[in-house]
C-alpha positions in Angstrom: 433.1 -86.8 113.1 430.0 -88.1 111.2 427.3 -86.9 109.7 425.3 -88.0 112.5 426.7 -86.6 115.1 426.8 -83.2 113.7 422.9 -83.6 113.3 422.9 -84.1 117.3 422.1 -81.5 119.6 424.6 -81.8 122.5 423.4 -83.6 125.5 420.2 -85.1 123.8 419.1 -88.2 123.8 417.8 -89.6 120.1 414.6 -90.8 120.2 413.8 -94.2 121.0 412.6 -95.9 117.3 408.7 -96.8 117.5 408.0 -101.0 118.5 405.0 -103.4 118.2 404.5 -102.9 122.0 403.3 -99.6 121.6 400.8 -99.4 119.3 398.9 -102.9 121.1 399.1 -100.8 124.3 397.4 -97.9 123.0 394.7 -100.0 121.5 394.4 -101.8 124.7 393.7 -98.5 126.5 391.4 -97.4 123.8 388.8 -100.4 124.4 389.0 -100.2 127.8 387.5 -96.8 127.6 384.8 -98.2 125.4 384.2 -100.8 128.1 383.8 -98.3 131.1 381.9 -96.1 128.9 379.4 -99.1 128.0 379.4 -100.6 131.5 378.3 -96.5 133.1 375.4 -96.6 130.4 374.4 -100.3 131.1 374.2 -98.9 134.9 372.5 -95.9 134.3 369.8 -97.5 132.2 368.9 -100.6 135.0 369.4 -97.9 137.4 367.0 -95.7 136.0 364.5 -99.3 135.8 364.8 -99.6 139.0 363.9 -96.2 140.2 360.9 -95.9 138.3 360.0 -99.5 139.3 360.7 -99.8 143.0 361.1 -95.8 144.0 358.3 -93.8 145.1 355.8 -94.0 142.0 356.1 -98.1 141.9 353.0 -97.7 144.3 351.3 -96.0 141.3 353.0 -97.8 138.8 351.9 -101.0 139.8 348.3 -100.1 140.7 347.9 -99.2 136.7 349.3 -102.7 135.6 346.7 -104.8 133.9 345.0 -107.5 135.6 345.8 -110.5 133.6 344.3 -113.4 136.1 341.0 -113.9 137.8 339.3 -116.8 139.8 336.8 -118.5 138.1 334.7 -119.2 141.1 335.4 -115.4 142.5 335.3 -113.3 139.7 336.0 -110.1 141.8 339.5 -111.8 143.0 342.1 -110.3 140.0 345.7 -109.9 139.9 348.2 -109.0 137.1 350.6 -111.9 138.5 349.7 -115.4 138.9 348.2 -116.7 142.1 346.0 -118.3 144.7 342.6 -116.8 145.6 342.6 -116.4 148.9 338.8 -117.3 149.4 339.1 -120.6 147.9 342.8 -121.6 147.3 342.4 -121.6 143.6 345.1 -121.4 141.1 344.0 -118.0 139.3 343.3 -118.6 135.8 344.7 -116.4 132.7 341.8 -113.5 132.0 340.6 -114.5 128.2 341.6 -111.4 125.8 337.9 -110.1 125.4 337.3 -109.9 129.4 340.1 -108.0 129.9 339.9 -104.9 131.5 340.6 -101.6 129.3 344.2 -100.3 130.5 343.2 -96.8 130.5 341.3 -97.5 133.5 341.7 -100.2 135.3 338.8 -101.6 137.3 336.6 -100.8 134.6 335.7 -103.4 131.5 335.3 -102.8 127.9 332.4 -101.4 126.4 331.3 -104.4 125.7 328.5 -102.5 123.0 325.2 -104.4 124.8 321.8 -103.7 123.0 319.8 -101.0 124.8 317.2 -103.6 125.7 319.4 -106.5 127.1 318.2 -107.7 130.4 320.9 -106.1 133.5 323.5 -108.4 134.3 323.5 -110.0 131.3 326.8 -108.9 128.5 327.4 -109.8 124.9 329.7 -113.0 124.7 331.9 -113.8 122.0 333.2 -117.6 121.8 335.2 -119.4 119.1 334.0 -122.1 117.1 335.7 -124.6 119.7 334.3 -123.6 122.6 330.8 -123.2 120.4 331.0 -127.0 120.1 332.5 -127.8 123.8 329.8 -126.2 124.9 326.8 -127.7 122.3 325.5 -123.9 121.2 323.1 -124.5 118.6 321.5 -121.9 116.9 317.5 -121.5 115.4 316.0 -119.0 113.2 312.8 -117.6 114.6 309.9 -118.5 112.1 306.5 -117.5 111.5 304.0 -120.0 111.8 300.4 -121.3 113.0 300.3 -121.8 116.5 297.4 -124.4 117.9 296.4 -122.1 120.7 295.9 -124.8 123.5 296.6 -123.3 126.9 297.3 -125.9 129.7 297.4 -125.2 133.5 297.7 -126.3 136.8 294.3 -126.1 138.6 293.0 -128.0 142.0 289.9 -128.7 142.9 287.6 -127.1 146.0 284.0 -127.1 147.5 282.0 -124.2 146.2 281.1 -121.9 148.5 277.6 -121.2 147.6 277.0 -125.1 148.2 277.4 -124.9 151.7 274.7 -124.9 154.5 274.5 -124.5 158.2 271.7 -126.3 160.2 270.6 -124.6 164.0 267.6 -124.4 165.9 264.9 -122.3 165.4 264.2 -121.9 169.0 266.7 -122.5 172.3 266.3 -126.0 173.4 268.5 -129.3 174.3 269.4 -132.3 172.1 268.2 -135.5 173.1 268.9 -137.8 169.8 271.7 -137.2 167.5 271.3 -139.5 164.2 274.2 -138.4 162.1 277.3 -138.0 164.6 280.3 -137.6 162.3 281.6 -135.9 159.8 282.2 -136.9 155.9 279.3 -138.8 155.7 276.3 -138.4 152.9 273.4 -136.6 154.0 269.5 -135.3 151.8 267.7 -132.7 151.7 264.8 -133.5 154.9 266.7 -136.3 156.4 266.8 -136.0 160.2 269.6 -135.1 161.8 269.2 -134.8 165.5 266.1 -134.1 167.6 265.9 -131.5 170.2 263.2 -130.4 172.9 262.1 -127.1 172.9 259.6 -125.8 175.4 258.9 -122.7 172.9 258.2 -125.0 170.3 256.1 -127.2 172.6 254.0 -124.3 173.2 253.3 -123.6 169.5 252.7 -127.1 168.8 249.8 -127.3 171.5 248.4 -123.6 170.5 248.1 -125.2 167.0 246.0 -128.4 168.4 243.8 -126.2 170.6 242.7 -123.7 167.3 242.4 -126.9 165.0 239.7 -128.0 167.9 238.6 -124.8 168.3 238.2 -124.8 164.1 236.0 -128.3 164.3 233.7 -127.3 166.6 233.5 -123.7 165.4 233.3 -123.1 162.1 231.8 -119.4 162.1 233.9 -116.4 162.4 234.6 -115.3 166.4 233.9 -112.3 167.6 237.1 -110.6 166.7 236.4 -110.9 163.4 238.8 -113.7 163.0 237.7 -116.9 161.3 238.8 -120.6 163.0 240.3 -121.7 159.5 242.5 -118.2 159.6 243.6 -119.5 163.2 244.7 -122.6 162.5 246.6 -121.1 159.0 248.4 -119.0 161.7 249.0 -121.4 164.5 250.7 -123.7 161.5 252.9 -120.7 160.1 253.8 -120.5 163.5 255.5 -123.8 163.7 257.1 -123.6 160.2 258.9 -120.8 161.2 260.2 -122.6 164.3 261.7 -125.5 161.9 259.2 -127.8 161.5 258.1 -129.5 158.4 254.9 -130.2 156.5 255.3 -134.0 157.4 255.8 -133.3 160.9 252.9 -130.5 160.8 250.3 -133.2 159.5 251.4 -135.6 161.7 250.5 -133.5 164.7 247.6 -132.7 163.2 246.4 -136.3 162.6 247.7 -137.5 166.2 246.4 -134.5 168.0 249.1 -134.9 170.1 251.8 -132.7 170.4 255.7 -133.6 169.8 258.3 -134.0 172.7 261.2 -133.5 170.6 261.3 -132.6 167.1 263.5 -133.7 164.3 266.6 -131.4 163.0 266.5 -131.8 159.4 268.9 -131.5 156.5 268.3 -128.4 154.4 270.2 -129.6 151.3 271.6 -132.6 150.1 275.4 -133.3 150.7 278.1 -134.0 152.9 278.2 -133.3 156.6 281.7 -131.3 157.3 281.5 -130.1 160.4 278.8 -131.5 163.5 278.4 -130.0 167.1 275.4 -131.9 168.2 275.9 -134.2 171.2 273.5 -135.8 174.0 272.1 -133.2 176.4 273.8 -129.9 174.4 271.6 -126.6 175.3 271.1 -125.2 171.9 270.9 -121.3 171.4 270.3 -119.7 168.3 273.7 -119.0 167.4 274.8 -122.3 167.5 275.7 -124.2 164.6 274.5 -127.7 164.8 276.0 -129.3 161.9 277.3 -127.7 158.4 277.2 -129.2 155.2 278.8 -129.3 151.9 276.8 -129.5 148.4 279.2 -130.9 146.2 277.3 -132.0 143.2 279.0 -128.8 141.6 282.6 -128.4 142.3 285.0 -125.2 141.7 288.4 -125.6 139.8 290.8 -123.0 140.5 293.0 -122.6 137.6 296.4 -120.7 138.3 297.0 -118.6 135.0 300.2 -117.2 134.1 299.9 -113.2 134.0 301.2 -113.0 130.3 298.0 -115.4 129.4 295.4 -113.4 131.2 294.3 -111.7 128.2 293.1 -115.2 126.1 291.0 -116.2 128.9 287.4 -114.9 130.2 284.1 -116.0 131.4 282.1 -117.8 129.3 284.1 -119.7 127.2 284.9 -123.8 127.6 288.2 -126.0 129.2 288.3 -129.8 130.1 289.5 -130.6 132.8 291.4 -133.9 134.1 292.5 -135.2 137.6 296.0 -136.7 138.5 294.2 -139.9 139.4 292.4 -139.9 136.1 294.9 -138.1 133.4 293.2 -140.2 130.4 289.7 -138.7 131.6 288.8 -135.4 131.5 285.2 -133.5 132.0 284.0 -130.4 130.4 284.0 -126.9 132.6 283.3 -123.4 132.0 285.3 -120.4 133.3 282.8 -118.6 135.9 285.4 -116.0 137.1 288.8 -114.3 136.4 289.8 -112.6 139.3 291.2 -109.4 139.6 294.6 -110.0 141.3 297.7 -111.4 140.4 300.0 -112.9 143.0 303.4 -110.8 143.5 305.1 -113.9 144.3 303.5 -116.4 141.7 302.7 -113.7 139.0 299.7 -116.0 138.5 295.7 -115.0 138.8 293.1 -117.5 140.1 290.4 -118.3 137.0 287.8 -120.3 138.7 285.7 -122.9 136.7 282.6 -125.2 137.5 282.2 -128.3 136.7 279.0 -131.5 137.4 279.9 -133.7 140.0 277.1 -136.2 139.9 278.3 -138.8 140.6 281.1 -137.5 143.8 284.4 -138.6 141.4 286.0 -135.1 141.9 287.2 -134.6 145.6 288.5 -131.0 146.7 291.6 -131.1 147.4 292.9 -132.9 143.9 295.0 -131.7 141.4 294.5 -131.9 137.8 295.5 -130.2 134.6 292.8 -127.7 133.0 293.0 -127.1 128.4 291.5 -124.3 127.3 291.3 -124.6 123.6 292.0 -120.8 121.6 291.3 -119.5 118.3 294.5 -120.8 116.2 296.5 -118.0 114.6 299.9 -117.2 113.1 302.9 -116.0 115.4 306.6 -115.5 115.4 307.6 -118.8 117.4 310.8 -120.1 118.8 311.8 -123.2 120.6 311.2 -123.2 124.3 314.8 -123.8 125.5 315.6 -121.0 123.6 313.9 -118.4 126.1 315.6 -117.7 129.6 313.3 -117.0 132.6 314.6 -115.2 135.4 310.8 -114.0 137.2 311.5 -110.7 136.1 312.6 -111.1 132.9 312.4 -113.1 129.7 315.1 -112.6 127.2 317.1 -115.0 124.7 320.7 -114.8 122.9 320.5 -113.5 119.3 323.5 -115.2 117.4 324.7 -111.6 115.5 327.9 -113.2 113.7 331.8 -113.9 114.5 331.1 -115.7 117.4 329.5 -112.9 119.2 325.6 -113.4 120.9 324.0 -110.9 122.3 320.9 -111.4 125.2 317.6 -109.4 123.8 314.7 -109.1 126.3 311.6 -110.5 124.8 307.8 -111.0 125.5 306.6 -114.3 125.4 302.7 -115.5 124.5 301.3 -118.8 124.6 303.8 -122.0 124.8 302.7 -124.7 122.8 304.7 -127.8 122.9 308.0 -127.4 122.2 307.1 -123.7 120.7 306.9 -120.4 122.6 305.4 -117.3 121.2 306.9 -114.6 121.0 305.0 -111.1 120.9 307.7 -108.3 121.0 311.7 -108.4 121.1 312.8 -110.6 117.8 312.0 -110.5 114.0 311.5 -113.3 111.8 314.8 -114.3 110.5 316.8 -113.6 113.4 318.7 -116.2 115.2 318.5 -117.2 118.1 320.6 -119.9 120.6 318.5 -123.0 121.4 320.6 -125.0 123.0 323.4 -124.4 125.1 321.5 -120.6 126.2 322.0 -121.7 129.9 325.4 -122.5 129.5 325.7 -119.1 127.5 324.2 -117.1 130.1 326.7 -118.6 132.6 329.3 -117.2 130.5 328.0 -113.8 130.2 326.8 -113.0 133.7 330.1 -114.4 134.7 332.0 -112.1 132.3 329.6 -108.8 133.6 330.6 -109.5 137.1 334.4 -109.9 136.2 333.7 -106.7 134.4 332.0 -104.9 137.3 334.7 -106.2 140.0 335.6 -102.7 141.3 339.2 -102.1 141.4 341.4 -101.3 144.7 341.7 -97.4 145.6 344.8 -96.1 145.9 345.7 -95.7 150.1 344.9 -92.7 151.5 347.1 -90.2 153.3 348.0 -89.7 156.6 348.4 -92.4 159.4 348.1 -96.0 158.0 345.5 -97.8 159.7 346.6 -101.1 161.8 344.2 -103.4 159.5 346.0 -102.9 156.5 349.0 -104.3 158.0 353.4 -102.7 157.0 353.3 -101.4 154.0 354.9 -103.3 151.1 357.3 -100.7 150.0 358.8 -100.3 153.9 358.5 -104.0 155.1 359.5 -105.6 151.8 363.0 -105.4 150.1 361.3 -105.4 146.4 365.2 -106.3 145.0 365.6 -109.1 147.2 362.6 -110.5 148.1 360.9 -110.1 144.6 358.3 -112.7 144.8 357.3 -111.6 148.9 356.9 -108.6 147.8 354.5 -109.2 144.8 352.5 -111.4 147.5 352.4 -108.1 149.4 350.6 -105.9 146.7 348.4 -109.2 145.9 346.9 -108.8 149.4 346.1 -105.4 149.1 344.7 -105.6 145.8 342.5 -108.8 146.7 341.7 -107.7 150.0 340.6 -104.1 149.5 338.2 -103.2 151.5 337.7 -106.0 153.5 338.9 -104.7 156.9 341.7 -106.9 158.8 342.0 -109.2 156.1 344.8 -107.3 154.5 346.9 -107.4 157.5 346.3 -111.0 158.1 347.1 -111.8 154.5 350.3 -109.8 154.6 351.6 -111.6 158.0 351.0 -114.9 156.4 353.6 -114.6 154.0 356.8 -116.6 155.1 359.9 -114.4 156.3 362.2 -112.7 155.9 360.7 -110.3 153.9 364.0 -107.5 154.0 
């Protein structure tokens, strides 16, 4: 027997000697639990993606996402995924890093850090230096200067109203010759106008013929006391009263006949605007025969601005010059400020007379009236640079790094190509004097993107019919990823607009599960 099998247990096997084989199987079996291991995590983790993604706080989850695009003709139309706006089919633009909305609240903007007296509406803008020259900003400094204080307005020309004159019979009668028997022509002072026959004034014409006899052949006093000269002095006050002149008087008198009709005369000189007399009309007392216009003096009604109210008052000198004669103007002097001011125009009426000898001046015309103010020093900027919205007057103060900020300001006299400025700006400061229109674009559109309100999250209880399924139940979010992005695009660019939602969601091709 050897000395191995006396080292053997009877009935046992020896042990099989270790191979190759076994040692690559056991490494095989090792990575494969490294594989599973790594494939349960890789699960867990997208599962867990998922959840919080598509499970029931994605509703909330994606109502706090940031909107990252706009439309730059709808400003209030935002999305945080690219687009169409559904008003006007636009491609929706990428929101420019200083518009976008803070991401602790959506809905609301930045504090965008405007000066306390910017004009509403209006935000700070920053641009870069390439969109400063796309856009042709060009800045001034506001300087202090002598400013020729030489007001110009608008002002029209009318009749004056104390130059105008009606002509009516002194006593009820009827016309039986009309001389003048249209309107717009020339008339003076005692040229006859019509004649009219009034028994009343017949009556007083004859009383005045029998005391002027009476007077010849009676020269002592009557016995009332009364004395024939007295008489007659009476008898031709008489007829003055009733309308007659001293021509026509004397002429009576020398006749010693009495008149059938008497002559309507002009009472001033000027031009007939209005007539009424015609053959065989019964004239009463309150009828208006003919009216007429004195315009040898003519008003000019000058509309001044209300911020240049306080340079003007009575007293003091303008020339004046029409639209059919800009190269000749006539002196004027300012009769009247009035009291108002238009709500509409923000304008008040200053009214000025001028000579019109010789009829040039027509009411009705336009013209352009200079008043001529003591000269003094003044903080001035260029006109362009100052933005008038009716209510307000503000400009765009360049404050560095690209960023201009609007600054309400009060403006004086404009001169040229100069403006005035009386409160808002210091000397030194710049301000935007070209490109401010262009500017202000920019920053009203960036207050109202800022000011968009943002969609509320949907109430609870029973989902009304105009909002349409709702995007988590209709729409399979892991198969229909883009739909289903479409869906929550309706309801954030829709909100609030009734049916629209619902409409928008139905329009999006199906399947959408």
């Amino acid at each position: 027997m050897t000395t191995d099998d006396t080292n053997t247990h009877d009935g046992e096997a020896p042990p099989p000697a270790p191979t190759k084989s076994d040692g690559r199987n056991r490494a095989h079996r090792t990575m494969a639990i490294v594989r599973w291991v790594l494939l349960a995590l890789v699960t867990m983790v997208a599962g867990y993606s998922v959840w919080t993604y598509w499970g029931p706080g994605a509703s909330e989850h994606s109502s706090h996402r940031e909107d990252r695009y706009y439309c730059p003709m709808h400003p209030q139309i935002r999305s945080p995924d690219p687009g169409e706006c559904p008003i006007c089919h636009m491609n929706l633009e990428p929101i420019p890093e200083d518009r976008q909305s803070d991401g602790a609240e959506p809905g609301r903007a930045r504090d965008m850090s405007a000066p306390s007296n910017a004009p509403p509406d209006v935000v700070p803008v920053t641009l870069t230096a390439e969109k400063q020259q796309s856009i042709g900003v060009t800045t001034t400094p506001v300087t202090r200067g002598s400013l020729e204080q030489r007001l110009r307005v608008p002002g029209s020309v009318e009749a004056p109203e104390s130059g105008l004159a009606q002509v009516r019979a002194r006593a009820p009668g009827f016309i039986e010759r009309v001389a003048v028997r249209e309107a717009g022509v020339r008339v003076t002072r005692g040229q006859p106008l019509a004649w009219i026959y009034s028994p009343e004034i017949y009556r007083a014409q004859e009383e005045f013929l029998a005391a002027s006899r009476w007077a010849t052949r009676a020269p002592s006093s009557g016995a009332t006391g009364t004395s024939p000269t007295e008489m007659v002095g009476a008898a031709r006050r008489a007829l003055e009263l009733l309308g007659l002149s001293d021509a026509d008087i004397d002429e009576i008198s020398r006749s010693g006949r009495s008149m059938r009709a008497i002559p309507v005369r002009a009472p001033i000189s000027g031009h007939v605007i209005r007539f009424n007399a015609v053959l065989g009309l019964h004239a009463n007392l309150d009828t208006t025969l003919y009216e007429i216009a004195d315009r040898s003096r003519v008003w000019v009604i000058a509309s001044v601005r209300e911020r240049d109210l306080p340079h003007i008052r009575a007293g003091m000198t303008a020339r004046f010059a029409s639209s059919s004669r800009p190269n000749d103007s006539v002196a004027a002097r300012v009769d009247l400020v009035e009291p108002e001011v238009s709500e509409t125009t923000r304008t008040a009426r200053v009214r000025l007379t001028i000579r019109n000898s010789k009829y040039e001046l027509r009411p009705g015309q336009y013209g352009d009236i200079t008043f001529e103010l003591p000269a003094s020093t003044a903080l001035l900027v260029p006109r362009d640079a100052v933005i008038h919205t009716g209510e307000h007057d503000y400009v765009f103060i360049d404050v560095g790094s690209g960023r201009f900020e609007p600054r309400t300001v009060r403006v004086g006299i404009q001169a040229g190509d100069r403006v005035q400025v009386l409160e808002g700006l210091a000397e030194g400061d710049r301000v935007v004097s070209r490109g401010s229109f262009m500017l202000d674009s920019e920053s009203r559109l960036q207050a109202s993107l800022a000011a968009a309100p943002s969609p509320s999250p949907a109430p609870s209880g029973p989902r009304p019919a105009e909002l349409g399924p709702a995007c988590e139940e209709a729409f399979d979010g892991q198969k229909y990823p883009d739909k289903f992005n479409q869906c929550r695009l309706c309801e954030r660019q829709h909100a609030g607009m009734g049916s629209m939602v619902a409409d928008c969601k139905n329009a999006i091709p199906r399947p959408w599960r």
